[in-house]
C-alpha positions in Angstrom: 0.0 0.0 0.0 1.3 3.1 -0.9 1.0 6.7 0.8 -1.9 8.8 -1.1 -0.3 11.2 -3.2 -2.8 11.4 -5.9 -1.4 13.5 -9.1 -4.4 14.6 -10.5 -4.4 16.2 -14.1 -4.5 20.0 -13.4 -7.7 20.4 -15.3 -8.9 18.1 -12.8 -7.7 20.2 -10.0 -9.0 23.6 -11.9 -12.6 21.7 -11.9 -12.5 21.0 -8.0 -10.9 24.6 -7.4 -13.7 26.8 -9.5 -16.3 24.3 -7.2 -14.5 25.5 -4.2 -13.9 29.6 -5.3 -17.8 29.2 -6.5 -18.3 28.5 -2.7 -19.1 24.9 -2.8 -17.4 21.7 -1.5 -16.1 19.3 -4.2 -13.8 15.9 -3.6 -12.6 13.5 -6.0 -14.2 9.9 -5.3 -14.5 6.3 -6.0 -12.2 4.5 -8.4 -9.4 7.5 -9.0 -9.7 7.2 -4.6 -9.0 3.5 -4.9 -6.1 3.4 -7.3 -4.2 6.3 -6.0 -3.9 4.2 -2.9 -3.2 1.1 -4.9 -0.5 3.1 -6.2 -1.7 2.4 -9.4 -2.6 5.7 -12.6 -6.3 6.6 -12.7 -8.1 6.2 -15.5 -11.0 8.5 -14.7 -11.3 12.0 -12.0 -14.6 11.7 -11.1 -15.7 14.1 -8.9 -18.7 14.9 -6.2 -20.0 18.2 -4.7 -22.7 19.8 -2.6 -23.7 22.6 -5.6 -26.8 21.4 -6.6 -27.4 21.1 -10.7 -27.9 24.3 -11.2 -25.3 25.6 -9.2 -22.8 23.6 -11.4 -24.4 25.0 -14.4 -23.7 28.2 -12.9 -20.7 27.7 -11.7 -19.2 26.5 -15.0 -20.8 28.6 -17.1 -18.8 29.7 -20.2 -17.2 26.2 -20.2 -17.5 23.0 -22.1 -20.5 21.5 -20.1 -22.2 18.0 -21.1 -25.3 17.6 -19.2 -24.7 13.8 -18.9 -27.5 13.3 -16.3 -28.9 16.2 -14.8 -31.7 14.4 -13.5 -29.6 12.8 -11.1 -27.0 15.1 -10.7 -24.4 14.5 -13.1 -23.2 16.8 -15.5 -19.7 16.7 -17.3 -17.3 19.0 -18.0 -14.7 18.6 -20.9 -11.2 20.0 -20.4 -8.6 19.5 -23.6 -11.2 16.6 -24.8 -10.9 14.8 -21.4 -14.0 14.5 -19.4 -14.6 15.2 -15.6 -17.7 13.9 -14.5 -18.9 16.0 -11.5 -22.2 14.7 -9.3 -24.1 16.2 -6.5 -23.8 14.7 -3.1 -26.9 12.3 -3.0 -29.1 10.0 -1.2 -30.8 6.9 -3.6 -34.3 6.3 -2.8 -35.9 2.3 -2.8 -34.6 0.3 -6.2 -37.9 -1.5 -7.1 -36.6 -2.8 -9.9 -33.0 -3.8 -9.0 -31.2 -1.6 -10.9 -32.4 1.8 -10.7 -32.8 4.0 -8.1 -37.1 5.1 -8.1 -36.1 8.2 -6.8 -32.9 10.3 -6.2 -32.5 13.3 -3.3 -29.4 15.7 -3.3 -27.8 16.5 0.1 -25.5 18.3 1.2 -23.8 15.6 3.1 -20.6 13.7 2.3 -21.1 11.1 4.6 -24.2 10.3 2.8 -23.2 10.3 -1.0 -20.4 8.1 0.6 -22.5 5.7 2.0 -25.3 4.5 -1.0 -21.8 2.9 -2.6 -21.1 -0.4 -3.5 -18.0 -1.4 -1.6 -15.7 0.5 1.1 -13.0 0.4 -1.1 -15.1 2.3 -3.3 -16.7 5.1 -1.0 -13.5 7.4 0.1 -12.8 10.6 -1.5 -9.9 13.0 -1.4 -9.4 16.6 -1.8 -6.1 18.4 -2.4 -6.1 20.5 0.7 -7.9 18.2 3.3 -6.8 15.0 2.5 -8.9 11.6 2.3 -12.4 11.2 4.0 -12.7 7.9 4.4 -15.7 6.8 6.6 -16.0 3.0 6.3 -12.9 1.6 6.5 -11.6 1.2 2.3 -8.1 2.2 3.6 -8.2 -0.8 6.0 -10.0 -3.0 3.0 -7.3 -2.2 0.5 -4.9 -2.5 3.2 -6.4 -6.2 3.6 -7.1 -7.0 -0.2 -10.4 -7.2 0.9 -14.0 -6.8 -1.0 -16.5 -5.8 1.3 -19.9 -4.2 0.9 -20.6 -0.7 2.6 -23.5 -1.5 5.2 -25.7 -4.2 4.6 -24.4 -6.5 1.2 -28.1 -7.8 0.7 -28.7 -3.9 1.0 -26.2 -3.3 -2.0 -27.3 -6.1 -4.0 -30.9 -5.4 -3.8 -30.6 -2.0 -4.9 -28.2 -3.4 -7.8 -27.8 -6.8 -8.2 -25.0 -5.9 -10.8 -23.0 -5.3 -7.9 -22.7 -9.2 -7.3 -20.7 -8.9 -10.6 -18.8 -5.9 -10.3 -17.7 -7.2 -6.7 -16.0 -10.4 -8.0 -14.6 -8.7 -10.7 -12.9 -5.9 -9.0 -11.5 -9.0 -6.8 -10.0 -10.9 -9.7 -8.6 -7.5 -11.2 -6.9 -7.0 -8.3 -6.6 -10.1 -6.7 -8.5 -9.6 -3.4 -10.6 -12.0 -1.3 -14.1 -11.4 -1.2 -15.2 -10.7 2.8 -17.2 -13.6 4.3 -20.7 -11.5 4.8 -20.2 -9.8 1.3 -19.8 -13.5 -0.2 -22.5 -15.4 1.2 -25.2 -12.3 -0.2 -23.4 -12.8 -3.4 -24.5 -16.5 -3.4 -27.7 -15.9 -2.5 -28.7 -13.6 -4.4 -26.8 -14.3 -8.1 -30.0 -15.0 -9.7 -31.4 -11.6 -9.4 -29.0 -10.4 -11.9 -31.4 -11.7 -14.6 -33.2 -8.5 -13.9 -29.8 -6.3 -15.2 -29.6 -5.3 -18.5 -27.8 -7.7 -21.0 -25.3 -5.1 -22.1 -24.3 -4.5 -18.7 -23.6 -8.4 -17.7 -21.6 -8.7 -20.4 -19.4 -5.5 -19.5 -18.5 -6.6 -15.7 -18.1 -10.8 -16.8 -15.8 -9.8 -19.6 -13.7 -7.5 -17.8 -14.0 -10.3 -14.4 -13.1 -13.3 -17.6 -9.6 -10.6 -18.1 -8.3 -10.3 -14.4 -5.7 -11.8 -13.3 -6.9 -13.8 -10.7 -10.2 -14.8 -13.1 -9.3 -18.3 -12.5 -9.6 -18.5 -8.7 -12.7 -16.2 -8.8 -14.5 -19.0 -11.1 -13.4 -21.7 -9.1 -14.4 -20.0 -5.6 -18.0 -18.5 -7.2 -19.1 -21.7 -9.5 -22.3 -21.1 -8.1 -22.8 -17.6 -8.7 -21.5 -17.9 -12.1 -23.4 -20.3 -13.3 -26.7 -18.5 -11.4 -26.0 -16.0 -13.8 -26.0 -18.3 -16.8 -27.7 -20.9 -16.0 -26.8 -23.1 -19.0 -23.7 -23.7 -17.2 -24.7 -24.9 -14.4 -24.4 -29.3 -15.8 -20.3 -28.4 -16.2 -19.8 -27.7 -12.3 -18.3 -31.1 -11.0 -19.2 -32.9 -14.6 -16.7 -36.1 -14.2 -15.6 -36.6 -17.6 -14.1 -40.4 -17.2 -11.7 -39.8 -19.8 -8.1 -40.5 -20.3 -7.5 -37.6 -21.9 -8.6 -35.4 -19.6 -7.5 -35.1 -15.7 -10.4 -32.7 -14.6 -14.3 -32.3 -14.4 -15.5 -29.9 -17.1 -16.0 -26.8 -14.9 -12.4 -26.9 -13.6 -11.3 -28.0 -17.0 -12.6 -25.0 -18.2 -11.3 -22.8 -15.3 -7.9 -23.8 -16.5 -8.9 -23.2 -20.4 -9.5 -19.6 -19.2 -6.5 -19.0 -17.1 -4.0 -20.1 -19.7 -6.0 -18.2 -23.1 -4.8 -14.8 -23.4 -6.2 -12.0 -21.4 -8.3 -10.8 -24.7 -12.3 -10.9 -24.4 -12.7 -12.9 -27.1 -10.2 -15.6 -26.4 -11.5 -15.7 -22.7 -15.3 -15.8 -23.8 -14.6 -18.8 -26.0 -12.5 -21.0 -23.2 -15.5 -20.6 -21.1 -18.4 -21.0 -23.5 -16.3 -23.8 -25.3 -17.2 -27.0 -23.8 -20.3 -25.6 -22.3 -22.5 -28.4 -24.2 -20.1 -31.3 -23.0 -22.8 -32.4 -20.3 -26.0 -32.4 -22.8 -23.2 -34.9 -25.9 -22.1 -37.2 -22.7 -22.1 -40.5 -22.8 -19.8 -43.9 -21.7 -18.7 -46.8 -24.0 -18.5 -50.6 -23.3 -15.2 -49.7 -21.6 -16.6 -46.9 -19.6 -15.0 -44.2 -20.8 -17.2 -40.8 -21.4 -17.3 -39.2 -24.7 -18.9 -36.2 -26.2 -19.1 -36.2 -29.8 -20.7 -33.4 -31.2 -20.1 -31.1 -28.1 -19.2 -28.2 -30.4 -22.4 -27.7 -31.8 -24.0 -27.6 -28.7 -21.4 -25.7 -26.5 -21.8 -23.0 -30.0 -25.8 -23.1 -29.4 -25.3 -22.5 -26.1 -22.6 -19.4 -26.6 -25.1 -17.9 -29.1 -28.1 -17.7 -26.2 -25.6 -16.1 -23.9 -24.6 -13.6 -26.6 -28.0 -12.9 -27.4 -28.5 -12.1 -24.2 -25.9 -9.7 -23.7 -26.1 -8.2 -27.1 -22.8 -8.8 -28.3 -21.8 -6.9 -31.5 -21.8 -9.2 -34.3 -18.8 -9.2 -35.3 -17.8 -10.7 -32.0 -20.3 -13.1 -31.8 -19.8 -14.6 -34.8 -15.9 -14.8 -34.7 -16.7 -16.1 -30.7 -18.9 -18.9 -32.5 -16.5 -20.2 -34.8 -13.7 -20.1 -32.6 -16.1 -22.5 -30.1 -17.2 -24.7 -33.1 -14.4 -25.5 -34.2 -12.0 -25.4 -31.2 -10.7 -29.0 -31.7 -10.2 -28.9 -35.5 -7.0 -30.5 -36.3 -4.2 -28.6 -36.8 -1.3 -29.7 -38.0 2.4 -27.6 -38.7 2.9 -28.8 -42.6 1.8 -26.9 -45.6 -1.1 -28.6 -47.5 -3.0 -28.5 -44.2 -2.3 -25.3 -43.4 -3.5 -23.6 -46.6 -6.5 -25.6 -46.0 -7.0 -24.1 -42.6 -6.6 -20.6 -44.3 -9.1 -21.0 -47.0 -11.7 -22.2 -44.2 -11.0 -19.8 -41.9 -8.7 -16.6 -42.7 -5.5 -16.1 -40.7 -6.9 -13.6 -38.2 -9.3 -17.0 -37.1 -6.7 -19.5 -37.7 -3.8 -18.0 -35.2 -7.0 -17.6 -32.5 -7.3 -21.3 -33.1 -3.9 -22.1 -32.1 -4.5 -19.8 -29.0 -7.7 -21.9 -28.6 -6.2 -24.6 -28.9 -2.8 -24.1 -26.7 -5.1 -23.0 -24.0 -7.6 -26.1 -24.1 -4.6 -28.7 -24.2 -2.6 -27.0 -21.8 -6.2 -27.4 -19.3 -6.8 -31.1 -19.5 -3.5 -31.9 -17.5 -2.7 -35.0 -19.3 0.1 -34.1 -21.3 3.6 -32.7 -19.9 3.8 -29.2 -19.0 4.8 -27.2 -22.3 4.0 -29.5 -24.5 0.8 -27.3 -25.2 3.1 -24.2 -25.8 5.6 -26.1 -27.8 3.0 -27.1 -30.2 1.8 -23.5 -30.4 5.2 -22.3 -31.0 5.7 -25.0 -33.7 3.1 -24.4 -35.7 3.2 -20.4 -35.4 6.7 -20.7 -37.2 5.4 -22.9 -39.7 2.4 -20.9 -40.2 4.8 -17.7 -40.4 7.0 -19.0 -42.8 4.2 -20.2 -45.3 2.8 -16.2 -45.3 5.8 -15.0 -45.8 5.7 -16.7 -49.3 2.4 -15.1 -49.8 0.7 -18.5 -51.1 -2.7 -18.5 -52.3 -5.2 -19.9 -50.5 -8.2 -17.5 -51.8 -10.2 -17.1 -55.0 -9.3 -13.6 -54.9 -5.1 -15.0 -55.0 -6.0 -17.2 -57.6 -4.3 -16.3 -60.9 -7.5 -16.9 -62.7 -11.1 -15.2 -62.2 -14.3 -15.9 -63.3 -14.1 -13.6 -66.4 -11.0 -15.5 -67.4 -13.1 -18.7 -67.7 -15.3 -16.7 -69.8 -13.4 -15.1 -72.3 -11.8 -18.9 -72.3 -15.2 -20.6 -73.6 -16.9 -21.2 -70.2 -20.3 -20.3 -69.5 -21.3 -18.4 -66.5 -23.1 -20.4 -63.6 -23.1 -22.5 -60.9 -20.6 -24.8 -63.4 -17.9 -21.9 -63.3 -17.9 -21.3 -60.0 -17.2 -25.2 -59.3 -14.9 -25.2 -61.6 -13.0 -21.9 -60.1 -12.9 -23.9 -56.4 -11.4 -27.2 -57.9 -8.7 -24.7 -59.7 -8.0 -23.3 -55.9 -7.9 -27.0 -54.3 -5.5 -27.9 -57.2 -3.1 -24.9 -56.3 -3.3 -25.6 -52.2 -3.1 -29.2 -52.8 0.2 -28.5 -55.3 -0.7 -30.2 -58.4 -1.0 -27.2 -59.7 0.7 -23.6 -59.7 -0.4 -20.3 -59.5 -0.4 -19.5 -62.9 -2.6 -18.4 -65.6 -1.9 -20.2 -68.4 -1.4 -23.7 -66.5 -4.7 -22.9 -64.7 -6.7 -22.1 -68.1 -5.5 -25.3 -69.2 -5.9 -26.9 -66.5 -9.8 -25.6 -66.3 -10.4 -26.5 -70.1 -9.3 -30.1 -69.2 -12.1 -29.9 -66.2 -14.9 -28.7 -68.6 -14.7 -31.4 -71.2 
């Protein structure tokens, strides 16, 4: 833990001082608080202040002013293209639906604003002159790597139930324990995060599915996880009875997550990949569990999830064929490697080999590298066959469709079969890249 010397940006400072010279209070709070204890670089200078709405709009007058949220207090005011987001001190009145406050009074009060917040590490604030007004004890918290709710966590949770979320992914950003009476509300109350807006799931899980300590946060909260998405649920403790893999599907997939890269996309997939493993089971003469056809399911089950978090399409799609085909076969030599590209494009093929690293490297059968070895293999190989700018496209091909037509061919569904059996001849090598051997070799297929 470091001593608070928070640097602020001077416009940030100039923002709190024209609050102060306009005769009102004004601290910086919340997450800029946290990390300047952490000793870590803010990313945003949020800050709170007893002038009312109008007495910000009056106070900044003549300045860049968004009015963000005036309803509730919040306006923001743009210095050099950064924004400040300044709020009046306020009290939240009864959350009937979970996730909104129904009404919203301002005070005067710091101790109040400072006490409707999520966690104590959270609620402190700090001013340039008077220092930090901590009133709950996030000094201590930090101090103890600890996540703990301000007041009553059923309290918190019921007026947000996001807040389960945002809780265990502020512990496995920073690698803190969650305190016992903050937990247990978490568990209880998981499912009410139905009620939260899709978008907003999505936003807290992915940036909980990046922390560094994402792995012992899914281990620790199964159950709130998969309360949250329910389709889940069949992997926790799933006994898989097969060779190949040391673990249960849940934990197995824990590990998939830890060792992917900490990208969205990569860690979306590891957990979503074997998610239909439970539904495809079933044992052989010998016993021993299988789960053919697992990626079809696990890439159904992904695409309710995404649905339901309105993931951009992009995403979701790329997400879906990365799960679907997580296990193709992949092997470092060329012919197979072209093949991979035409299928897939070499954005999705070097994900696979991510995908795929980070699945072997989680089933704990195999010795420890051989995962990465593999990975490194076949990344050279895969490098070196760019490099010679193969084709592997219709669009590389040294022939096009009009070609064929001026040749003699006619247009239709012939033509085009006849332009993907010149591409498989050229990946396959029994044929180059060239135009003349490829017109020949098209007026042989036509006959």
């Amino acid at each position: 833990m470091t001593d608070l010397r928070l640097a602020p940006p001077e416009d940030g400072l100039r923002v709190i001082r024209r609050l102060n010279e306009a005769g009102h209070e004004a601290w910086f709070v919340g997450g800029c608080v946290r990390d300047g204890l952490l000793g870590l670089a803010p990313k945003d200078w949020d800050i709170c202040t007893d002038a009312r709405p109008e007495e910000m709009a009056e106070a900044f007058a003549g300045w860049h002013v968004v009015e963000t949220g005036l309803k509730h207090g919040t306006l923001t005011v743009m210095l050099r293209h950064r924004p400040y987001e300044v709020t009046t001190f306020r009290l939240d009145g009864a959350y009937t639906d979970h996730r909104h406050p129904d009404t919203v009074t301002f005070t005067a009060d710091l101790a109040e604003d400072l006490r409707r917040r999520d966690f104590t590490v959270n609620a402190m604030a700090w001013h340039p002159e008077k220092g930090l007004a901590d009133l709950f004890g996030g000094r201590e918290d930090l101090e103890k790597r600890l996540i703990r709710c301000v007041g009553d966590p059923g309290e918190r949770f019921g007026e947000d139930a996001l807040r389960i979320l945002r809780g265990l992914r502020f512990a496995a950003c920073y690698g803190f324990s969650v305190e016992p009476g903050t937990a247990s509300a978490m568990r209880a109350m998981a499912g009410d995060v139905e009620m939260v807006a899709g978008e907003r799931v999505r936003v807290e899980t992915e940036k909980l599915l990046c922390g560094r300590d994402a792995a012992r946060i899914l281990r620790d909260f199964a159950g709130v996880v998969t309360d949250v998405f329910p389709p889940l649920r069949p992997m926790v403790g799933f006994d898989q009875r097969s060779p190949w893999h040391r673990y249960d599907v849940w934990e197995h997939t824990v590990r998939a997550v830890e060792a992917a890269a900490p990208e969205p996309l990569l860690r979306w997939t590891m957990l979503l990949h074997d998610a239909g493993k439970p539904a495809a089971f079933f044992t052989d003469g010998e016993g021993v569990g299988h789960a053919y056809g697992h990626q079809k399911i696990s890439a159904e089950i992904a695409a309710s999830l995404f649905d339901r978090m309105h993931f951009d399409t992009a995403t979701r799609e790329r997400a879906l064929l990365l799960i679907r085909w997580h296990d193709v076969k992949m092997r470092a030599e060329r012919r197979p490697l072209l093949h991979l590209l035409n299928r897939f494009g070499e954005e999705a093929v070097r994900q696979l080999i991510e995908v795929h690293r980070a699945d072997e490297t989680a089933k704990g059968t195999s010795p420890r590298g051989d995962a990465d070895a593999w990975a490194e293999e076949i990344t050279a190989a895969l490098d070196a066959l760019l490099a010679e700018q193969p084709c592997f496209t219709l669009a590389a091909l040294a022939v096009s469709g009009r070609d064929l037509i001026a040749a003699g061919m006619k247009p239709g569904k012939a033509l085009g079969e006849t332009l993907q059996r010149l591409l498989t001849a050229v990946i396959e090598g029994e044929a180059p890249n060239e135009r003349e051997a490829l017109l020949a070799l098209a007026a042989r297929i036509d006959r």
